[in-house]
N, C-alpha and C positions, 0 to 999 in steps of 0.2 A: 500627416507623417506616419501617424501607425499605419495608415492604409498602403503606402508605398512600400514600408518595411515589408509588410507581409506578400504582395504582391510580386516581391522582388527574391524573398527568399522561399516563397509555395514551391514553385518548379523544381527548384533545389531538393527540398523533404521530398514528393512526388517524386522523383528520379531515383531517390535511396528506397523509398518505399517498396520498388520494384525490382531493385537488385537481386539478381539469385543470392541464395542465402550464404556459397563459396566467398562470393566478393563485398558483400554485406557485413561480413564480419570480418576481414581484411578491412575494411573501410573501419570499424570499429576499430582495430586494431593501432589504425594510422588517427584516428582521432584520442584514441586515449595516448600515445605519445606528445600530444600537442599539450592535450588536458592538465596532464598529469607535470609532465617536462619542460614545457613550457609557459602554458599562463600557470600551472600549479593552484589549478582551484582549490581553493578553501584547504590547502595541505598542514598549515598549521591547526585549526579545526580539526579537520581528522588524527593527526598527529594527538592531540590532546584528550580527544575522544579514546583514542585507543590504549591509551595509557590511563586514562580514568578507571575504563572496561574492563580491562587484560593486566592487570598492574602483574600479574600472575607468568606473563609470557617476558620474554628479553626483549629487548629494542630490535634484535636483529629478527625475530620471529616477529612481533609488530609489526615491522616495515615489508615480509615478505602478504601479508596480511593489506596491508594499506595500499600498496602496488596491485595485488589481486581484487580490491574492494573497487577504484579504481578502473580496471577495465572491467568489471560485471558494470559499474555504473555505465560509464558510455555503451555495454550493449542492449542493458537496462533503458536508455532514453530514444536508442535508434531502432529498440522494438516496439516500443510506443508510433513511433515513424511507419514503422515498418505494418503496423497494422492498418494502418488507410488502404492497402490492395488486399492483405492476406485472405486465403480463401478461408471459406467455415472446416473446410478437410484438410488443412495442411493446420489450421488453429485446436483442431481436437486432437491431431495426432501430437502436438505440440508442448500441448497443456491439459495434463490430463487430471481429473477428478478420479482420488483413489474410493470416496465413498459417496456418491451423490444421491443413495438409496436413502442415508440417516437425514438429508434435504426432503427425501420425497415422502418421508416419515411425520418431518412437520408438517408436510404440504397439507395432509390427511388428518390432521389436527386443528387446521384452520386455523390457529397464529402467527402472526407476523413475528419476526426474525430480525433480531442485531446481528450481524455478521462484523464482528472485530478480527481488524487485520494490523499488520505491521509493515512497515516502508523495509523491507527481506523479500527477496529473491526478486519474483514479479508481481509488482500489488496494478501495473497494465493491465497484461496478462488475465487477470485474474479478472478482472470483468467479462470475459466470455463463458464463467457458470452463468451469466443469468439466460443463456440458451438452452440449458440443461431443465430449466424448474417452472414451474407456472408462477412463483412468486414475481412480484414486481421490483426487478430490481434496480434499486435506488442509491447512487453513490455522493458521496456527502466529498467536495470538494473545496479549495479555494479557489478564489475567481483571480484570473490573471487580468495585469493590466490592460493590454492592446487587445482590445475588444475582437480584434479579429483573429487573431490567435486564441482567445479566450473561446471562440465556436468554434473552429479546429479542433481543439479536445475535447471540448462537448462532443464534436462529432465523433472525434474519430474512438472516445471513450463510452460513445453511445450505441457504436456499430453494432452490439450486442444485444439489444434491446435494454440496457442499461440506461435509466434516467440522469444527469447529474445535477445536483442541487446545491448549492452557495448554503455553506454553513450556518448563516443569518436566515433562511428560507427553511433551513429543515425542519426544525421546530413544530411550527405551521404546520406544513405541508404533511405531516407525521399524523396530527392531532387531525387532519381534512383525511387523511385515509384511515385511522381507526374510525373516525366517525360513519364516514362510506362505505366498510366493511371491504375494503383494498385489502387482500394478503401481500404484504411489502419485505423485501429483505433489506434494513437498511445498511450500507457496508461503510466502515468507519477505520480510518486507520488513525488510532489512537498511542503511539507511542509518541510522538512528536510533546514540545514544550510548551506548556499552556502560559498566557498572559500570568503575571504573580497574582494581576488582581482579579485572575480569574480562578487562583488554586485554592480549593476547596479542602485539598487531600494533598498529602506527601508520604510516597513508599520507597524505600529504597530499590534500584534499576542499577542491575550489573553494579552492586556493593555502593553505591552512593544515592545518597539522601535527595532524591528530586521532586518537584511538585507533579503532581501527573493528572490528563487530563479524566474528567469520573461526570462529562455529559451522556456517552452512551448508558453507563449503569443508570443513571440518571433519569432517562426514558425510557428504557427497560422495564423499570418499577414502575414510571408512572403510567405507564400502556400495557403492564402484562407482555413483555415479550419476551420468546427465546434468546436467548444469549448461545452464540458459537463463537469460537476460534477458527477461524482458517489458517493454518500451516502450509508455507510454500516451501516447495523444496528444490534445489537447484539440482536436476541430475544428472547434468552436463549441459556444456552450451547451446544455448539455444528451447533448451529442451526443461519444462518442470511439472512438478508434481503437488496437487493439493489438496491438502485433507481436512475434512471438520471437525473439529473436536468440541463436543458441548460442554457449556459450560452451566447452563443450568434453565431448565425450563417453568422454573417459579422464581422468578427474582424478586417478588418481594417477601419474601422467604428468607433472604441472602442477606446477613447482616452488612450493614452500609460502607462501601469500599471495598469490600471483600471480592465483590465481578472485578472491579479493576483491578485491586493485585496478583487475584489468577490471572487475568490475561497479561500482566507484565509476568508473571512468572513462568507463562508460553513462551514468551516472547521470549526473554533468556534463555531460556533451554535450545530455540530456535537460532540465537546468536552461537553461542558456546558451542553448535554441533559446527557450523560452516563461518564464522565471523565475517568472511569475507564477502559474503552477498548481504548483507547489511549498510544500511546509507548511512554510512559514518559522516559526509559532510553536514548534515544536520545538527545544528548545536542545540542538541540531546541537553547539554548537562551545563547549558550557561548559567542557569539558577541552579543550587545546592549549597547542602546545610550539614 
């Protein structure tokens, strides 16, 4: 049955893939009305999220916020789509790296790298630095059910020279490249909700008390590694911008939690500028205290 699913809706993705970008995003268009107006995914979710976040805005600023979050998402999932043909020159003019000198600064220092990211703007996207760097870069993912779709994002999130690895494998696979002297970037987007009986740490995220996830600080310390932030930036559709921002090249130096709540406090500064390209349907804040 998975194999039929997929088989049956491949041609489908493949056909959007290849859309000029005019009717690509008309097509985005016509699917966030369905989304949003129709099955109304996860709308209470977001609804809840935003008023946790924004308690600060009116309902009627919220809602103009939640419609626009919304359509970046479906055009957020149909550039993911859309990357199975894209060329390497139409993805660099695309998606540009504002400093990828302060990468090749590491590169020159010979440590490997946490790259922490957040589910803002384009965290797809964003797998096309590892074209830019000699590092090996390594994306720490969930594994989807239908195995065959589950190698479709492998692939098509590997098009970069990007690795991806299943959460329960990084670990390993982390400790087999320090060991082998791999210079590795590994890229993390760590704002998501951690299991309870896996919360270690609790900081407060956009004014409420949450557990948050503190495994990359975590092998950071135990491996000596660079810690960055990458900053994505929407600068019109279709169109973004990404920047690094270090966050500290001696982490065990760094008293414990403290990598994690700078990069949530990226992370809001990141929200608060555009809220709207933020993946509000994520239930961010089902746990809090």
């Amino acid at each position: 049955m998975q194999f039929l699913v997929f088989i049956l809706t491949f041609p489908f993705l493949w056909i959007i893939s290849i859309l000029p970008f005019r009717v690509f995003y008309w097509f985005s268009d016509f699917i966030y009305l369905i989304v949003y107006y129709i099955i109304g995914y996860r709308k209470k979710t977001v609804k809840e999220n935003l008023a946790l976040a924004l308690p600060h805005l009116s309902a009627e600023e919220r809602l103009v916020i939640e419609k626009k979050s919304y359509h970046h998402l479906c055009d957020m999932f149909l550039e993911m789509i859309k990357t199975m043909t894209i060329s390497a020159d139409e993805m660099n003019k695309r998606f540009v790296v504002t400093n990828i000198e302060l990468v090749k600064e590491y590169e020159k220092k010979g440590k490997s790298a946490v790259l922490l990211a957040s589910h803002y703007a384009s965290w797809e996207w964003l797998l096309s630095i590892n074209e830019k760097t000699k590092f090996k870069g390594i994306g720490v993912y969930k594994k989807i059910a239908n195995k065959y779709f589950d190698k479709l994002i492998r692939d098509i999130r590997s098009k970069y020279n990007a690795e991806l690895v299943e959460t329960k494998k990084a670990i390993p696979l982390m400790a087999e490249n320090q060991k082998n002297g791999i210079l590795s970037m590994y890229g993390l987007a760590s704002d998501q909700s951690p299991k309870l009986n896996r919360a270690f740490h609790w900081d407060k995220f956009m004014g409420v008390e949450v557990p948050v996830h503190t495994g990359a600080e975590m092998l950071a310390k135990k491996h000596d590694l660079n810690v960055l932030f990458v900053k994505v930036k929407k600068v019109k559709r279709g169109f973004y911008e990404a920047t690094f921002v270090p966050i500290t090249d001696n982490p065990k130096s760094i008293p414990d939690f403290e990598i994690t709540n700078t990069f949530l406090r990226e992370v809001e500064k990141q929200i608060l500028e555009a809220p709207e390209y933020y993946f509000w349907t994520h239930k961010r804040w089902k746990h809090r205290r």
